[in-house]
C-alpha positions in Angstrom: 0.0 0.0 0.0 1.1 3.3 -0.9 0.9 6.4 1.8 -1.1 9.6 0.1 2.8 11.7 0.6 6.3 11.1 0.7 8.7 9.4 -1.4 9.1 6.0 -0.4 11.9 3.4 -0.2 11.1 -0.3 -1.1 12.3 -3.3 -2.7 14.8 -0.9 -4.9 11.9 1.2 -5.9 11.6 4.8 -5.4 8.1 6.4 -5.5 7.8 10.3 -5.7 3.9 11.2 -5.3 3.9 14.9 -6.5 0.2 14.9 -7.3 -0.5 14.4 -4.2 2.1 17.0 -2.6 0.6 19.3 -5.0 -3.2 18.5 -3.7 -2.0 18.9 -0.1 -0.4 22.4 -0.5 -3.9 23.8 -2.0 -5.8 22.3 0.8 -5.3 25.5 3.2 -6.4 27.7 0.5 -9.9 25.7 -0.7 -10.3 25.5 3.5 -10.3 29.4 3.7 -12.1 29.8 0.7 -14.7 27.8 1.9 -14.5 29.6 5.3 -14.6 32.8 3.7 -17.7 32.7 2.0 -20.0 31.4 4.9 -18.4 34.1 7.1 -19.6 36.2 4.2 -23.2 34.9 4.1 -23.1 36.1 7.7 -22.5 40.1 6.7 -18.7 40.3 7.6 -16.4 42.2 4.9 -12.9 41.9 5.1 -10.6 44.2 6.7 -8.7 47.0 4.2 -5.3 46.4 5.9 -5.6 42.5 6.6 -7.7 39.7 4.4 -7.7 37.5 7.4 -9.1 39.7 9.7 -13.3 40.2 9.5 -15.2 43.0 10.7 -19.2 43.4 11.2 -20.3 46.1 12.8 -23.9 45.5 14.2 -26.3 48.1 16.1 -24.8 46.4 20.0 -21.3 47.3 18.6 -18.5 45.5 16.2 -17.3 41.5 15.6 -13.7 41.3 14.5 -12.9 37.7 13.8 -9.0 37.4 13.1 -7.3 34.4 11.8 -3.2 33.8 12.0 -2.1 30.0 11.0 -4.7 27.7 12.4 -6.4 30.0 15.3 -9.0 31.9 15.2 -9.5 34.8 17.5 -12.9 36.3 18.3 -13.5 39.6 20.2 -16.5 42.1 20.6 -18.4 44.5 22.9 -21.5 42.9 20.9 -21.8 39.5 23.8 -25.1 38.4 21.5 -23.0 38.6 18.6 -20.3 36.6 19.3 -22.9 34.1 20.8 -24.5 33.7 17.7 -21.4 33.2 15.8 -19.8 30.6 18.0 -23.5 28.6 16.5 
């Protein structure tokens, strides 16, 4: 059996899997793509200085959402708002 990435020493074979590299690296991107539209559908616009920080501003106050790597900070002074997008 044959692992989905690596190259792979065996029996004087060499196996170099670059699809799959390739597939691996553009997983990030189709995640935040996919991220980036729901948080979209729920009336955030992106930020002028950062794309992965997301603003709403609702009547209690504002939402930022910020994103660096793979954590996602969330702050407001809109308590209700942050509830209902932690849902």
């Amino acid at each position: 059996m044959v692992p989905s990435f690596g190259v792979i020493h065996d029996s004087g074979y060499v196996y170099k899997l670059n699809k799959e590299l390739y597939i691996l690296k553009q997983t990030p991107y189709a995640w935040f793509k996919k991220f980036s539209i729901v948080i979209f559908s729920l009336k955030f616009v992106y930020s002028s200085q950062n794309f992965a920080l997301f603003v709403k501003y609702t009547d209690s106050g504002c939402i930022i959402l910020s994103f660096y790597v793979d954590d996602m900070i969330i702050t407001s002074n809109d308590i209700n708002g942050i509830s209902v997008l932690k849902i």
